[in-house]
Each structure stands twice: as C-alpha cells, then as structure tokens.
mmCIF file as gemmi writes it, N, C-alpha and C atoms, coordinates in Angstrom:
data_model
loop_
_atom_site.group_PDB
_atom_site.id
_atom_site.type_symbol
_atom_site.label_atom_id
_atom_site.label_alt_id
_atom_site.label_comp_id
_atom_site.label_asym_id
_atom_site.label_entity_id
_atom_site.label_seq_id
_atom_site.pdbx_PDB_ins_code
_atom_site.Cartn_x
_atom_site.Cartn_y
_atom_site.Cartn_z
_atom_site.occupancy
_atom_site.B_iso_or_equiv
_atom_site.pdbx_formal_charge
_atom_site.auth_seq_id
_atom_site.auth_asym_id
_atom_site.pdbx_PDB_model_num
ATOM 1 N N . UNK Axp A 1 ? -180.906 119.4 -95.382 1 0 ? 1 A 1
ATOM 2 C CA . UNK Axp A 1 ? -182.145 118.726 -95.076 1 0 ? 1 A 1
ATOM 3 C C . UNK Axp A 1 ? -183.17 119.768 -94.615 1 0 ? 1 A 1
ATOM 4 N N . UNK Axp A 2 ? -184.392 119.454 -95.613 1 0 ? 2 A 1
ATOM 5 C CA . UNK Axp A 2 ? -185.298 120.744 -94.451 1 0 ? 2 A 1
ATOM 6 C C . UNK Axp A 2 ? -186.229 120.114 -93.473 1 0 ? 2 A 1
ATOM 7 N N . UNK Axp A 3 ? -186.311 121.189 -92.675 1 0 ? 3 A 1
ATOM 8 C CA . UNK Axp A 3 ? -187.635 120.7 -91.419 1 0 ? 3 A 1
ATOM 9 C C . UNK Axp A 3 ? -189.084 120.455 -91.957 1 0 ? 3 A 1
ATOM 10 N N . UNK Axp A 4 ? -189.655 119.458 -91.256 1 0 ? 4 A 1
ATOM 11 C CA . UNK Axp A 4 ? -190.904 119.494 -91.255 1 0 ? 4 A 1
ATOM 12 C C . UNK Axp A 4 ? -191.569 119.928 -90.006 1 0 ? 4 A 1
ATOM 13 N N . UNK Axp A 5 ? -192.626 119.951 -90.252 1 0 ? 5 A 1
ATOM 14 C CA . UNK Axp A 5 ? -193.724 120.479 -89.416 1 0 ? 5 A 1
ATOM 15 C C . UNK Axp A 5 ? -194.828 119.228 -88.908 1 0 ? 5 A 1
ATOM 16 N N . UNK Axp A 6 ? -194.744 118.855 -87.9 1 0 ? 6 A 1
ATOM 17 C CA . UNK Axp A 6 ? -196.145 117.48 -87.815 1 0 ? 6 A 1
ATOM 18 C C . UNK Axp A 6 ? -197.196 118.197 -86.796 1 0 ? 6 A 1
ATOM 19 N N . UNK Axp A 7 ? -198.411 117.858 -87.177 1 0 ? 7 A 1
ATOM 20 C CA . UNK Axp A 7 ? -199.11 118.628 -86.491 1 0 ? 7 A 1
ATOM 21 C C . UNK Axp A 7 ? -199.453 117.757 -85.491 1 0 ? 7 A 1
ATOM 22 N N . UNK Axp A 8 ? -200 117.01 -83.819 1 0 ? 8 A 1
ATOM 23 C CA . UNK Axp A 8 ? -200.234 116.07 -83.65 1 0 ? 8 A 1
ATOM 24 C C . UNK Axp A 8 ? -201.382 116.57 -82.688 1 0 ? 8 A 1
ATOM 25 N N . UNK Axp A 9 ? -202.675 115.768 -82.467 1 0 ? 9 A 1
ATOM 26 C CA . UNK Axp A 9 ? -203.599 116.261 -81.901 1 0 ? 9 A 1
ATOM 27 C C . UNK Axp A 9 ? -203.696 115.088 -80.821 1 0 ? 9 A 1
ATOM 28 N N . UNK Axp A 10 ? -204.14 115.223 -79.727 1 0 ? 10 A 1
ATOM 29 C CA . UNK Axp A 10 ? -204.574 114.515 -78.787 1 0 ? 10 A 1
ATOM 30 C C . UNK Axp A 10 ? -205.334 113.646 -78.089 1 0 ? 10 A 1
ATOM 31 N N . UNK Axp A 11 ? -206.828 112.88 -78.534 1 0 ? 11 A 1
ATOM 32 C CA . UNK Axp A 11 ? -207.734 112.787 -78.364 1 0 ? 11 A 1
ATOM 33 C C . UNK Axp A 11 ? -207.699 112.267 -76.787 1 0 ? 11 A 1
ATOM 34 N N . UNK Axp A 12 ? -207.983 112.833 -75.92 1 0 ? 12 A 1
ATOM 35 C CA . UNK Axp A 12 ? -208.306 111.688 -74.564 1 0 ? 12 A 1
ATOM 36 C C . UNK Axp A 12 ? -209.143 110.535 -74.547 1 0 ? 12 A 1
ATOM 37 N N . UNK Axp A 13 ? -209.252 109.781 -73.579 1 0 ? 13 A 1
ATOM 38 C CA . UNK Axp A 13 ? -209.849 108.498 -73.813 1 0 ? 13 A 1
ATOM 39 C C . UNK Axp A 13 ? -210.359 108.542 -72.728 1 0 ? 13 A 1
ATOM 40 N N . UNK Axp A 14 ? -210.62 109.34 -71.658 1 0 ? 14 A 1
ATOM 41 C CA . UNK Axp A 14 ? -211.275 109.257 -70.764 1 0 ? 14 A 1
ATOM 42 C C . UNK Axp A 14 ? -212.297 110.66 -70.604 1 0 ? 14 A 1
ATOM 43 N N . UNK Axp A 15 ? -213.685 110.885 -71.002 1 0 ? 15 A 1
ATOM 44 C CA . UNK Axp A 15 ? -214.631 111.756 -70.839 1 0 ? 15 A 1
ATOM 45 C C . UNK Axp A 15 ? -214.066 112.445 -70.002 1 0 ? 15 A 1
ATOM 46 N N . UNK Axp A 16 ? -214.243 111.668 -68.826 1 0 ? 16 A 1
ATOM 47 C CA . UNK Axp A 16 ? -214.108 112.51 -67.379 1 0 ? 16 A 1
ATOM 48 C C . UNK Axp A 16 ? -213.005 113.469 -67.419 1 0 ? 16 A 1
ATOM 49 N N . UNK Axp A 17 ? -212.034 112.853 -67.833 1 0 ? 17 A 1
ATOM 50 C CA . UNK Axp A 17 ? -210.631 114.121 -67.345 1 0 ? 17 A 1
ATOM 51 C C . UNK Axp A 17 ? -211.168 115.354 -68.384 1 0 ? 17 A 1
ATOM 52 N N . UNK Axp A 18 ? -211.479 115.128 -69.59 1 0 ? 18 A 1
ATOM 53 C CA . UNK Axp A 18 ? -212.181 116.154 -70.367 1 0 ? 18 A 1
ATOM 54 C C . UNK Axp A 18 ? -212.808 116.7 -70.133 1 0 ? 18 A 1
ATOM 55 N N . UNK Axp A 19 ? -213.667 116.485 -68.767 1 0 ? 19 A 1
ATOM 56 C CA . UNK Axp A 19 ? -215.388 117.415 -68.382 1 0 ? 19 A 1
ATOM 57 C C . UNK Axp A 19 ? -214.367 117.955 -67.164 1 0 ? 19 A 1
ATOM 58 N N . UNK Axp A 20 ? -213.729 117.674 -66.975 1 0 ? 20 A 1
ATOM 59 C CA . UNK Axp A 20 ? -212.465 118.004 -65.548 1 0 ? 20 A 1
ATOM 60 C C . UNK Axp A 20 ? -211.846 118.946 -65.701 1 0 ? 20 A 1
ATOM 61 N N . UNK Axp A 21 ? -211.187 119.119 -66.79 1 0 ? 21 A 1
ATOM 62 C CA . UNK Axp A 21 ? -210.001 120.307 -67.447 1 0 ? 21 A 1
ATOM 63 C C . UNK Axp A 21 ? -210.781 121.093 -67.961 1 0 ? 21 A 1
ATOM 64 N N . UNK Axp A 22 ? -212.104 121.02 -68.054 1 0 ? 22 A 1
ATOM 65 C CA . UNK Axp A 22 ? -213.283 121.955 -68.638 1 0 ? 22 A 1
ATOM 66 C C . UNK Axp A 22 ? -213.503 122.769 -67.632 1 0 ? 22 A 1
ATOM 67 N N . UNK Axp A 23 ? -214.082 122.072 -66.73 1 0 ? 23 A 1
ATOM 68 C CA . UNK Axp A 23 ? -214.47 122.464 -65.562 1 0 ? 23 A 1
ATOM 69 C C . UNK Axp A 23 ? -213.821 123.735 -64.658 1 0 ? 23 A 1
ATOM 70 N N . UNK Axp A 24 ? -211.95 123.062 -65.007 1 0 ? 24 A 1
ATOM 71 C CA . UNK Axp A 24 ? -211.308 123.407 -64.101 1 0 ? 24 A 1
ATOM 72 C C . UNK Axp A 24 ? -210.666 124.963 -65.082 1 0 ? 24 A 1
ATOM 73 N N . UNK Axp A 25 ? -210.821 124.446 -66.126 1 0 ? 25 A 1
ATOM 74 C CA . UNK Axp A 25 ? -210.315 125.886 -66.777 1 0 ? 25 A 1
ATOM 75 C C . UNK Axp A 25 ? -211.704 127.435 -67.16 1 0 ? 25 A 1
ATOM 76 N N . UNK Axp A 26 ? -213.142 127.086 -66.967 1 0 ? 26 A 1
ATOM 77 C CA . UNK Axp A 26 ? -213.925 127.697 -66.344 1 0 ? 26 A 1
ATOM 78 C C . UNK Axp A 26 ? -213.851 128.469 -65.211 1 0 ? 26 A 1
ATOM 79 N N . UNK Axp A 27 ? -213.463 127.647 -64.424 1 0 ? 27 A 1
ATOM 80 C CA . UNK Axp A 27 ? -213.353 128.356 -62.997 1 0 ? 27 A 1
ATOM 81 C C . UNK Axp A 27 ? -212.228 129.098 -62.771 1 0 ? 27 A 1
ATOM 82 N N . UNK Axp A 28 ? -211.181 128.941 -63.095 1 0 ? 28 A 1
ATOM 83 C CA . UNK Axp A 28 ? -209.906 129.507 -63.23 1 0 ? 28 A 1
ATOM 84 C C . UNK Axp A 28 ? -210.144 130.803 -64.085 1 0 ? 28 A 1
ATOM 85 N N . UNK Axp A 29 ? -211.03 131.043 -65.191 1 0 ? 29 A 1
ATOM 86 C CA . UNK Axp A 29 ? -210.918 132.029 -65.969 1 0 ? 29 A 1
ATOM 87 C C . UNK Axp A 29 ? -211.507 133.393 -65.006 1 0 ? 29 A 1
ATOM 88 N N . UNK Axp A 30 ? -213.048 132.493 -64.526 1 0 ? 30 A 1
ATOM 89 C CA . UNK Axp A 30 ? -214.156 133.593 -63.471 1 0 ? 30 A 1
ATOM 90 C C . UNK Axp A 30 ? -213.612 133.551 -62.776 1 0 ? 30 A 1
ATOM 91 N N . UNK Axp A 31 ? -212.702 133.104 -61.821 1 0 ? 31 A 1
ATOM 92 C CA . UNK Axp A 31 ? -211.484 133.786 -60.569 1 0 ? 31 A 1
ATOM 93 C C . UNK Axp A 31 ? -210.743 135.02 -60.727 1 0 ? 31 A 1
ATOM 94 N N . UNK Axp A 32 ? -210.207 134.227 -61.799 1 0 ? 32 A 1
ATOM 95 C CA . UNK Axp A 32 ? -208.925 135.3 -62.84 1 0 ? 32 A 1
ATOM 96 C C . UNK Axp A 32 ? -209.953 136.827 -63.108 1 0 ? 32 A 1
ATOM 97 N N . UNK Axp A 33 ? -211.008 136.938 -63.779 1 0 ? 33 A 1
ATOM 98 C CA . UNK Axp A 33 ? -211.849 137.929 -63.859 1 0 ? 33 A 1
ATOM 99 C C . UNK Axp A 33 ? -212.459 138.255 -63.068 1 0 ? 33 A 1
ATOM 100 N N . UNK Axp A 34 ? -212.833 137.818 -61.779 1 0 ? 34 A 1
ATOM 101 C CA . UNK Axp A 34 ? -213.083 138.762 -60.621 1 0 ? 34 A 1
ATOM 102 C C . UNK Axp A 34 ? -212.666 138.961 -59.895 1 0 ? 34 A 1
ATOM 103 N N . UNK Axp A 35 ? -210.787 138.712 -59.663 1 0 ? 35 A 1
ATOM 104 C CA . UNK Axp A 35 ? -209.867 139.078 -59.033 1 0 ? 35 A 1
ATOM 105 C C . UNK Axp A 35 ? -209.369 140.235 -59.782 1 0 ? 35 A 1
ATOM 106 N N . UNK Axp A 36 ? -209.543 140.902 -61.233 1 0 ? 36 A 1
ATOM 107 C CA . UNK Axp A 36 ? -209.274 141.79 -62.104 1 0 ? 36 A 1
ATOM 108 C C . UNK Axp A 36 ? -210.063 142.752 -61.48 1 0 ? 36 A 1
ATOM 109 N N . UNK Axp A 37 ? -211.491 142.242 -61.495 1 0 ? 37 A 1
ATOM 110 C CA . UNK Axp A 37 ? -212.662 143.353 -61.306 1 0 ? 37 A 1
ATOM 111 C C . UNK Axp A 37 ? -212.188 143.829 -59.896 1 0 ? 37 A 1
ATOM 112 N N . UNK Axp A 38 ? -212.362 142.859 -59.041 1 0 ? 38 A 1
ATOM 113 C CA . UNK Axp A 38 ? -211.566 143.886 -57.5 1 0 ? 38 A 1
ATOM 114 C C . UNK Axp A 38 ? -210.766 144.59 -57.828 1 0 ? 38 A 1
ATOM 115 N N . UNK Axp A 39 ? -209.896 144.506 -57.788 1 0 ? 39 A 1
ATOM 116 C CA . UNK Axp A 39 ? -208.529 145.335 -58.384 1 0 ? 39 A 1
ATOM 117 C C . UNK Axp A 39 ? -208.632 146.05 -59.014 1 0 ? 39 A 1
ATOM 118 N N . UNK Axp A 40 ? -209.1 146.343 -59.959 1 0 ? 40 A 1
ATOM 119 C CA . UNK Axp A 40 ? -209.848 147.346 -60.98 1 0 ? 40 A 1
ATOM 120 C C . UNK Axp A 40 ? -208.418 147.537 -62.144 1 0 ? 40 A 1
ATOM 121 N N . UNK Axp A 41 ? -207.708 146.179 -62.35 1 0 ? 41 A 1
ATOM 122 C CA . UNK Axp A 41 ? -207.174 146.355 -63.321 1 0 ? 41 A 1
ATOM 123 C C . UNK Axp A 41 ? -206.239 145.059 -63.611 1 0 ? 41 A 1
ATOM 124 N N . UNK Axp A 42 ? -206.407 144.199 -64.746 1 0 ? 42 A 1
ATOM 125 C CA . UNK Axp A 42 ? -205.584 143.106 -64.597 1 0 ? 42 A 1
ATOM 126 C C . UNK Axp A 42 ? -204.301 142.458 -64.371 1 0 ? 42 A 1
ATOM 127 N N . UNK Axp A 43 ? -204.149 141.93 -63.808 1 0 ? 43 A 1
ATOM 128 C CA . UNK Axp A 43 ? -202.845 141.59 -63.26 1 0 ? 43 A 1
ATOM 129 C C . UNK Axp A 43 ? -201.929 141.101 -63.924 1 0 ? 43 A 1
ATOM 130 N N . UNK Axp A 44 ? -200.502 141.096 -63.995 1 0 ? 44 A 1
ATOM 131 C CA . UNK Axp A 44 ? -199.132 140.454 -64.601 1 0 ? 44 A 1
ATOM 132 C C . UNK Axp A 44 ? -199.518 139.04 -64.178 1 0 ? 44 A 1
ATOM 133 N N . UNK Axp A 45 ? -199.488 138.318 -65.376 1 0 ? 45 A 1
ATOM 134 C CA . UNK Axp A 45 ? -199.571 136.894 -64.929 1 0 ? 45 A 1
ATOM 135 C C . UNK Axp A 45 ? -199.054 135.809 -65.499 1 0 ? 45 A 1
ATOM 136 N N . UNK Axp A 46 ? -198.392 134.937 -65.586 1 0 ? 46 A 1
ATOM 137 C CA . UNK Axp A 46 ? -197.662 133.636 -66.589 1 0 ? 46 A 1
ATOM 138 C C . UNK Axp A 46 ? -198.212 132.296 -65.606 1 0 ? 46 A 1
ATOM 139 N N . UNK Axp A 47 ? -197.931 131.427 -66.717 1 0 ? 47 A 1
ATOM 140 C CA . UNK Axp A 47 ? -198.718 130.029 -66.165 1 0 ? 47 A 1
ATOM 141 C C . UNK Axp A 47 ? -197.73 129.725 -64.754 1 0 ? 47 A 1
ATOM 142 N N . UNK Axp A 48 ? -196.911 130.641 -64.326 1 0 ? 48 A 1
ATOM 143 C CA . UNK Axp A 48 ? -196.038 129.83 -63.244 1 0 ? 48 A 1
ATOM 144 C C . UNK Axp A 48 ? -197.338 130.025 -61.489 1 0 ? 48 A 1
ATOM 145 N N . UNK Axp A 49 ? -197.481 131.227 -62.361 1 0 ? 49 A 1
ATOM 146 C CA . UNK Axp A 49 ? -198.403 132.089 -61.153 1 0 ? 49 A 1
ATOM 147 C C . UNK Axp A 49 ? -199.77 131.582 -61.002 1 0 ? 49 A 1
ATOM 148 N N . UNK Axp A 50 ? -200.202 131.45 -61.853 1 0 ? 50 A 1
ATOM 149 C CA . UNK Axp A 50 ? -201.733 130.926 -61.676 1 0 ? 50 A 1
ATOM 150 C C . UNK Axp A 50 ? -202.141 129.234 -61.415 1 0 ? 50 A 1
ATOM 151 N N . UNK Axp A 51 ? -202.723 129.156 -60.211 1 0 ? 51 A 1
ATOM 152 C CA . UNK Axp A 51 ? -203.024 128.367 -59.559 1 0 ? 51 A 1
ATOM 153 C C . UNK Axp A 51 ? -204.429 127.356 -60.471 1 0 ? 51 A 1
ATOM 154 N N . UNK Axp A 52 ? -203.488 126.159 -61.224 1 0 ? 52 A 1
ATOM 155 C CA . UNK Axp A 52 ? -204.949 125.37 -61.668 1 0 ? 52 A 1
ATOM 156 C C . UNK Axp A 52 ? -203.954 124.306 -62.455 1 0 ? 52 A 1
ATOM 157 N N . UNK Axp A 53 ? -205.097 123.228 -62.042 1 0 ? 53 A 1
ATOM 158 C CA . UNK Axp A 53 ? -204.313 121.945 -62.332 1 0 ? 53 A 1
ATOM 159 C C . UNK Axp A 53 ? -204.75 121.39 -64.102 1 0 ? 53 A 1
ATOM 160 N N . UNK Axp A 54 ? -203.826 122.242 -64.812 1 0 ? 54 A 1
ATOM 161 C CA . UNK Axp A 54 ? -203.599 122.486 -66.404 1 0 ? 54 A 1
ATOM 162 C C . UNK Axp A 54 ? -202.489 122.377 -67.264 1 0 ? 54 A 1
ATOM 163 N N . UNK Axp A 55 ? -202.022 122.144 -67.906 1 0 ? 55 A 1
ATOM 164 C CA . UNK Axp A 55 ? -200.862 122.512 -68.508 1 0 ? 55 A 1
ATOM 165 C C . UNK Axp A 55 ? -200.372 123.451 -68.976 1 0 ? 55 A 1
ATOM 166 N N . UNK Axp A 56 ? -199.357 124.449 -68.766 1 0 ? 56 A 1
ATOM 167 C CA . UNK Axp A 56 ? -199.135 125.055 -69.069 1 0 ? 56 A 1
ATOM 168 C C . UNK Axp A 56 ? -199.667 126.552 -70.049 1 0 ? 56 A 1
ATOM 169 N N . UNK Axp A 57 ? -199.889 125.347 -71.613 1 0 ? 57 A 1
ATOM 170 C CA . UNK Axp A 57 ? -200.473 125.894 -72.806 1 0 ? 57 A 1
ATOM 171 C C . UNK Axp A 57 ? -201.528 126.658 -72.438 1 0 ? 57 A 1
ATOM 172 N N . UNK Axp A 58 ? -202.351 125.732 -71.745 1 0 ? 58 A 1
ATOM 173 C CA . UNK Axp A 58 ? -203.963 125.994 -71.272 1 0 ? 58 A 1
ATOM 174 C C . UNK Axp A 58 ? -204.037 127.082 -70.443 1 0 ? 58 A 1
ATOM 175 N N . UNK Axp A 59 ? -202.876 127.273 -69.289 1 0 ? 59 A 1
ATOM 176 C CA . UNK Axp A 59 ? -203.113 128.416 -68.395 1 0 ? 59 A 1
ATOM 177 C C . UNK Axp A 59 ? -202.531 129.936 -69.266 1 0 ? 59 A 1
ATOM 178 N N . UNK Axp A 60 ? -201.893 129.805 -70.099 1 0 ? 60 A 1
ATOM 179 C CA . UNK Axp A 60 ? -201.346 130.521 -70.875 1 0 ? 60 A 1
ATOM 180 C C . UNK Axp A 60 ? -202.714 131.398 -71.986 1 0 ? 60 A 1
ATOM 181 N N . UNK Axp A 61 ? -203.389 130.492 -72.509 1 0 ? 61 A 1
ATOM 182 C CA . UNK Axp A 61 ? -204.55 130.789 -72.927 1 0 ? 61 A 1
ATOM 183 C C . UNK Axp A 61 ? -205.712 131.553 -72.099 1 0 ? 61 A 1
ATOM 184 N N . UNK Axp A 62 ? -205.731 130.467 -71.07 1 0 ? 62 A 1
ATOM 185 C CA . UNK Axp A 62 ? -207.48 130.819 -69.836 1 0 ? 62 A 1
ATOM 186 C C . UNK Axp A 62 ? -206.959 132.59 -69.625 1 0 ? 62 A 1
ATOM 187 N N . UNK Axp A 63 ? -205.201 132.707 -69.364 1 0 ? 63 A 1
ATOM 188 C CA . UNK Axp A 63 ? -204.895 134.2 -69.064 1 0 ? 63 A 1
ATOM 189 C C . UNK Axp A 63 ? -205.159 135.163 -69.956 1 0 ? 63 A 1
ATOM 190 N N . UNK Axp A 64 ? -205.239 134.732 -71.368 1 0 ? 64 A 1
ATOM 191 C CA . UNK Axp A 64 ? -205.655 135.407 -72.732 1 0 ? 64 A 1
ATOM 192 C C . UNK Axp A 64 ? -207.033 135.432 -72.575 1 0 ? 64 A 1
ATOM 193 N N . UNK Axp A 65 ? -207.803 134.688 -72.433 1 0 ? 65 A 1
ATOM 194 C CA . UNK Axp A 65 ? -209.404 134.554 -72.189 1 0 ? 65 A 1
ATOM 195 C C . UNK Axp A 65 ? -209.997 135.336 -71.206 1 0 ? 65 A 1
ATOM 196 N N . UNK Axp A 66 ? -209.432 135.359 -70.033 1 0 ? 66 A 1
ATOM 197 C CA . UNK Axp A 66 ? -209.933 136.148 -68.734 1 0 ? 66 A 1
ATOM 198 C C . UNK Axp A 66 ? -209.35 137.501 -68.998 1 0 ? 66 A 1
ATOM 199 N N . UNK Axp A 67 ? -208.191 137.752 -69.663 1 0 ? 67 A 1
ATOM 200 C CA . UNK Axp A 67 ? -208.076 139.155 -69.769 1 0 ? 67 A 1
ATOM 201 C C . UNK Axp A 67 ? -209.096 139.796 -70.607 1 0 ? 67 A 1
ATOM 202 N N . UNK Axp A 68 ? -209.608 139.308 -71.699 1 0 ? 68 A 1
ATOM 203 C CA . UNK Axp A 68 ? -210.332 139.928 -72.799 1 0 ? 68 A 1
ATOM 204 C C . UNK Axp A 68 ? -211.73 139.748 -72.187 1 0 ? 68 A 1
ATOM 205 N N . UNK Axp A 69 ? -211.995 139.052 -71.489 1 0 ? 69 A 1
ATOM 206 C CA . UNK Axp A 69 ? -213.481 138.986 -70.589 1 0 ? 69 A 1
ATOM 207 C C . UNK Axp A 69 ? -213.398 140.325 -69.669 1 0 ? 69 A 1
ATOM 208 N N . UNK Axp A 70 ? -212.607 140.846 -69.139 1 0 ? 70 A 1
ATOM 209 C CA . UNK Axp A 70 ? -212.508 141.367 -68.232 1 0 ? 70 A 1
ATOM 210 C C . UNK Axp A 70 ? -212.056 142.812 -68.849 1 0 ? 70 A 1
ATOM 211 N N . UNK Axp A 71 ? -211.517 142.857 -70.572 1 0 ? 71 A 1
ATOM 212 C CA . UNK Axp A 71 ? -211.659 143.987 -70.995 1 0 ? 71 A 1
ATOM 213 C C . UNK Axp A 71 ? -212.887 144.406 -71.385 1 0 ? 71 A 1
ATOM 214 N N . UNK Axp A 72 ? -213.692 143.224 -72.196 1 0 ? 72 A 1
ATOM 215 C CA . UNK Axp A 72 ? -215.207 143.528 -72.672 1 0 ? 72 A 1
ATOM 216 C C . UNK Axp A 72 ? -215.383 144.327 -71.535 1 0 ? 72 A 1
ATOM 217 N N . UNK Axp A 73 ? -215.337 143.295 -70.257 1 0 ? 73 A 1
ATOM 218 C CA . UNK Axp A 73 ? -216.988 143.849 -69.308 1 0 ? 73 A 1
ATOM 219 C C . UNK Axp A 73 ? -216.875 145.481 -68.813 1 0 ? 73 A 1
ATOM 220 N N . UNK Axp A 74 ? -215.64 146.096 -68.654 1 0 ? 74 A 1
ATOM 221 C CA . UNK Axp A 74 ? -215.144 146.84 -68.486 1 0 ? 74 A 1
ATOM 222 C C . UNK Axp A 74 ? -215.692 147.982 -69.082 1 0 ? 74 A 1
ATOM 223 N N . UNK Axp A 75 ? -215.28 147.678 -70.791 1 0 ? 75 A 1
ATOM 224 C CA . UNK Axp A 75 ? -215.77 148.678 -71.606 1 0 ? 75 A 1
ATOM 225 C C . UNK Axp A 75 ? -217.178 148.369 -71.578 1 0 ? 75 A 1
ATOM 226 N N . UNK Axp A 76 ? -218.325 147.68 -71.515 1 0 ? 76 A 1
ATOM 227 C CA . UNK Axp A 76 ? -219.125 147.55 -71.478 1 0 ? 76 A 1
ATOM 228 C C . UNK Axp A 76 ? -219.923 148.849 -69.953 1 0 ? 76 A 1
ATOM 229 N N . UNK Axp A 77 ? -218.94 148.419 -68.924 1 0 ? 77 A 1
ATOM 230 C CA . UNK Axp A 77 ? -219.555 149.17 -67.318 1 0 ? 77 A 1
ATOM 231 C C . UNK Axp A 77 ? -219.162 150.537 -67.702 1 0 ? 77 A 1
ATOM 232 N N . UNK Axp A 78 ? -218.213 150.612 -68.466 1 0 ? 78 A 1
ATOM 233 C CA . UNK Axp A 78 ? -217.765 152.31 -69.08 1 0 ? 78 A 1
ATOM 234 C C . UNK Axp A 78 ? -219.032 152.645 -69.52 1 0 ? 78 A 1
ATOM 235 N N . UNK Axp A 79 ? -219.622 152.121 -70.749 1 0 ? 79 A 1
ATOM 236 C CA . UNK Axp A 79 ? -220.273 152.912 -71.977 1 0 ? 79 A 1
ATOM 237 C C . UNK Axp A 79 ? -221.75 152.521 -71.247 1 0 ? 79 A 1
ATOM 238 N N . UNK Axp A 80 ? -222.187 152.063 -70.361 1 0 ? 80 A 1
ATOM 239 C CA . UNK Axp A 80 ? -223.106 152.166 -69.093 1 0 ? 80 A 1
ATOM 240 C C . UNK Axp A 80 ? -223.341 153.113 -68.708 1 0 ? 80 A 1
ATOM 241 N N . UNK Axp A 81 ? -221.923 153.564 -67.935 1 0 ? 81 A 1
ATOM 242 C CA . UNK Axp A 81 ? -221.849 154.118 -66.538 1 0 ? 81 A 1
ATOM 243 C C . UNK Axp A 81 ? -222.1 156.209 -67.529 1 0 ? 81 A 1
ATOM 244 N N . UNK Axp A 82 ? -221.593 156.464 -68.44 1 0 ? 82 A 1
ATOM 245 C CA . UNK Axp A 82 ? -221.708 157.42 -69.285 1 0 ? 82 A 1
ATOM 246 C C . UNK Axp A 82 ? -223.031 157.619 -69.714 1 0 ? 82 A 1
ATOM 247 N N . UNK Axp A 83 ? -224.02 156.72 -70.046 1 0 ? 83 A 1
ATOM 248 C CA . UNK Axp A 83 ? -225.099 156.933 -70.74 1 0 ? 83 A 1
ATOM 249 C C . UNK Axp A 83 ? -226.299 156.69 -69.799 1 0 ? 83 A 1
ATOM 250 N N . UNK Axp A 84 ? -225.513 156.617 -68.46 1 0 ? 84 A 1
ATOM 251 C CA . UNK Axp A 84 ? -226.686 156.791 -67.682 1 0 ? 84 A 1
ATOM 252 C C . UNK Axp A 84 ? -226.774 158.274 -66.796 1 0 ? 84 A 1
C-alpha cells in the first residue's frame, strides 16, 4: 500500500485569536532580536526555551525569523561601521 500525503490547512474562526498570535509572534521575534543585539551574538534556542504563547511550529519559525533579522542588521551595522 503506498502513503499519501494530505495537506490540511486551518482557517480560524475567530479574528481575534488571529490578530493575537500576530501580535504575539511580533513581539517575540523584536525580543528575540534585541536580546541577540545585547549579547552581540544569537543564542541556542528551540521552541522549549522561548517564552510565547504559540505552538510550537510557530516558535520554531519566529526563531528562524529573528535570527535572519538579526543577521541582516548586523551585516548591515558592519558595512556602516567600515564606510564610515
């Protein structure tokens, strides 16, 4: 027998929790990236560690998102900080 694959998508039914998990995964990312910027280098992190009321998937991602925000700005304060 072979496997299939189902793809299944989610739609919520309530706006609010949607403008909520928006909200909340925003803020979680600009934490995540200016707790990098202090530090001056990003941190080991898995969804167990990071503090935000998400699922899993999502914190798994926002950590993919805030790292690459926080590589841009980086290389960005580099190729600044040289040409000035």
């Amino acid at each position: 027998m072979q496997p299939i694959t189902i793809q299944i998508r989610i739609y919520p039914s309530d706006p609010a929790l949607l403008i909520q998990m928006g909200n909340e995964y925003i803020n979680t990312v600009n934490r995540l990236t200016e707790q990098a910027e202090w530090q001056g280098s990003f941190p080991k992190l898995t969804s167990k560690t990071v503090q935000a009321n998400l699922p899993s998937a999502i914190k798994n991602q926002l950590i993919r998102d805030a790292k690459s925000i926080y590589q841009k700005s980086k290389k960005d304060i580099d190729g600044h900080s040289r040409t000035a």
